[in-house]
N, C-alpha and C positions, 0 to 999 in steps of 0.2 A: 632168107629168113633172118642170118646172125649176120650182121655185119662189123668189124671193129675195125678202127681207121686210125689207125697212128697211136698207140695207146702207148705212154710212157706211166710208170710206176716204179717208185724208188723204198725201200724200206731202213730209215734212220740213214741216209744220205749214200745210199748203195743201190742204185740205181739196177732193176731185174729186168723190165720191162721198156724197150731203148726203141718203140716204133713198129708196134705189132699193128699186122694189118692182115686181116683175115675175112673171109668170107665161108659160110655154110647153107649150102643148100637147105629147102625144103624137103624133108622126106629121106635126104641125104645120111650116112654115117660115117661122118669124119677122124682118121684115127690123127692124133697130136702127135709126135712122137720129139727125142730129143733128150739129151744128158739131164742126168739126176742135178735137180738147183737150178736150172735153166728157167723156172718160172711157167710149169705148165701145168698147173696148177694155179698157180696165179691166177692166168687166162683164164679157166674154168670160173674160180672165186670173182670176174669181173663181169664175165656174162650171167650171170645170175643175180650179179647186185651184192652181194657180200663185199667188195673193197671196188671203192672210189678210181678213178685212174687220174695221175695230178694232169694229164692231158690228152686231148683224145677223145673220140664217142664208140659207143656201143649204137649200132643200131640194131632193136628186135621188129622185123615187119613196119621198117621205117619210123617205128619210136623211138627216140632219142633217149637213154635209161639212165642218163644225168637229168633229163628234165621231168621224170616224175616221182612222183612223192602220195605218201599216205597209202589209201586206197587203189589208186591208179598201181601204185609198184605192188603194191601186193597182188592185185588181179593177176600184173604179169606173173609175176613169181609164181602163180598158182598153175601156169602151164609148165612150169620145170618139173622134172622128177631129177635128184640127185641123188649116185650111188659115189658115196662116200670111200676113201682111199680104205681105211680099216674099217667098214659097216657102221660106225658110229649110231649104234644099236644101242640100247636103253638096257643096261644089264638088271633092273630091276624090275625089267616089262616082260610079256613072257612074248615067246615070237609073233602072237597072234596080236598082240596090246602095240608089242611094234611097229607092224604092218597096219592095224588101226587108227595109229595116233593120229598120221594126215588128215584122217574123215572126222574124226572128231575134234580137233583139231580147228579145222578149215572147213567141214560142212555142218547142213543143220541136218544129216544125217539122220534117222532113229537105229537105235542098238541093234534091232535085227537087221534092217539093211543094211550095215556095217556088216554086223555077223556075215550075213550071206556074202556080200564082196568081197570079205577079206578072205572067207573060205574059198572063194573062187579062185583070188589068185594066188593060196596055197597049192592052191592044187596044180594052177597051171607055172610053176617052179617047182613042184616037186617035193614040199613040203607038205602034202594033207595031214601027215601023222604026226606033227612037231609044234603045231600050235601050242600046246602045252608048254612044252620046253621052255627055260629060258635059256639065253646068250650061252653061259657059260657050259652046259651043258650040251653043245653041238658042236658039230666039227667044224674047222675054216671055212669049206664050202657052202656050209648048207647056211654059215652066217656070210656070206654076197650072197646067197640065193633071199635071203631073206633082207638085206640090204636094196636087192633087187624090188622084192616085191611090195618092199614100201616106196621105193619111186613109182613102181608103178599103177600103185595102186588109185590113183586119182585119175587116173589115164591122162598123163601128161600129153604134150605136143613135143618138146624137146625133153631129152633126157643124156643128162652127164655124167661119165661114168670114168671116174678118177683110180684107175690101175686098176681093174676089173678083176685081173688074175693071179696079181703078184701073192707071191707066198705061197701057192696054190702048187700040189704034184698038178705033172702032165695032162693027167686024164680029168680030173674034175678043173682042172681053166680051160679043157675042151670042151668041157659040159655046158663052164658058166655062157663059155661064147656061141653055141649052139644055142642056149637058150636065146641070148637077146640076139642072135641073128631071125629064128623064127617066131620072134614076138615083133620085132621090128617086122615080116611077109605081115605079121595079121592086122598092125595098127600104124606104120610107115612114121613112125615118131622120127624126129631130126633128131640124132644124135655125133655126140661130141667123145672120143675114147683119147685121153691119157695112159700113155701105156710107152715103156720101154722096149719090150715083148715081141717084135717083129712077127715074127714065127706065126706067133699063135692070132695075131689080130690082124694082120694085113689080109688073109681070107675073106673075112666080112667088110672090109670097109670100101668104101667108093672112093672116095679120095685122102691124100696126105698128108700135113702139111708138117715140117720139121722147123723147132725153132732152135735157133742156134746165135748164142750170145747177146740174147734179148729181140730179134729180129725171127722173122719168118724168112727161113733161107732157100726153102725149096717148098712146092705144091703139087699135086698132081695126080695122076692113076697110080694104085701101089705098082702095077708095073713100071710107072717112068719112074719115079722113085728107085725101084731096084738096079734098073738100068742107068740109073744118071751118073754121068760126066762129072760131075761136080766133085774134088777132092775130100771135101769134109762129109759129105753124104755118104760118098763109098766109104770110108775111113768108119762113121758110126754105124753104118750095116756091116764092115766086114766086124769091124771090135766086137757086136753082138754076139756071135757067138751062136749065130743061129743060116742053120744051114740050109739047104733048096726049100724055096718054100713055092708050096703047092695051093693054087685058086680051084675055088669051089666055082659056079656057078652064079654072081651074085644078083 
């Protein structure tokens, strides 16, 4: 579904991006992983069309996303749901005007159908009662859970999800990631996870790929991952700081 082929990007003649080449399944959830600045995030910001790559293609379902423009890029863009690194949440919207904005936004909606949608997937995050709320008056979790639920509320195809958990105690980034693992069983979206976090994300994901000094250095099953040979692999798994980590069923 994602393909990128050589992608170099420089910012004010500092080169982040040195020949990234990656691939993502259909229906797949790929976890990113790799040192803070290394540009994975970048990657996120390319497949979505927010920054240029000075060389290189993106391919989404074999469309070239240097070659479209107008309407055509926006249709694409309308299968992405992106969960933003801090929720990039509307502090003056309240959580439900949040989760809304997509549909009005980007459809010809009517306000009740909105209404009902949006209450839907308050509810299936776990927010029914906080509609009202704004930003500032919720905890950090329940703002990704509501960061969540405005990606998803267009029912994307792909959905990007830019450090999911960071800043998060133990127990509610095991919540966020229970959440999109069993939202991914019910709608099999392609997803892409940015994440430092080993521990907590390698559970759900299918495959890995680590980028390291602008290049994709390793790929694979989070088991081979764990297991690999490779000196600078072991070196950013042991430095984590995270210890046995246990598979679910995925």
């Amino acid at each position: 579904m994602i393909r990128m082929e050589e992608i170099h990007k420089s910012f004010n003649g500092f080169p982040v991006l040195k020949g990234v080449s990656l691939e993502v399944k259909k229906g797949e959830i790929l976890t990113l992983i790799g040192g803070s600045g290394h540009g994975k995030s970048v990657i996120l910001k390319h497949i979505v069309g927010l920054i240029k790559p000075d060389r290189g293609r993106i391919l989404i379902d074999g469309m070239d996303l240097s070659q479209l423009k107008g309407n055509q890029l926006e249709a694409l863009r309308s299968r992405f749901g992106y969960l933003f690194q801090g929720g990039a949440l509307f502090s003056s919207l309240t959580v439900f005007d949040n989760v809304a904005f997509p549909l009005r936004e980007k459809t010809k909606r009517t306000e009740e159908e909105i209404r009902v949608k949006v209450l839907h997937q308050l509810e299936e995050v776990g927010l029914s009662d906080a509609g009202h709320k704004f930003p500032a008056e919720i905890s950090g979790g329940m703002l990704k859970r509501t960061a969540f639920a405005r990606a998803l509320v267009t029912k994307p195809e792909i959905i990007l999800f830019d450090e999911p958990t960071t800043g998060l105690d133990p127990v509610i980034a095991h919540t966020i990631l229970d959440l999109i693992q069993s939202i991914h069983a019910n709608l099999s979206f392609t997803g892409i996870i940015v994440t430092h976090e080993l521990g907590r994300v390698f559970p759900i994901a299918h495959r890995v790929a680590m980028l390291y000094e602008g290049r994709i250095l390793a790929a694979g099953s989070p088991e081979e991952i764990l297991s690999s040979g490779d000196p600078i692999v072991r070196q950013f798994i042991s430095g984590s700081g995270e210890g046995p980590i246990q598979f679910s069923e995925r």
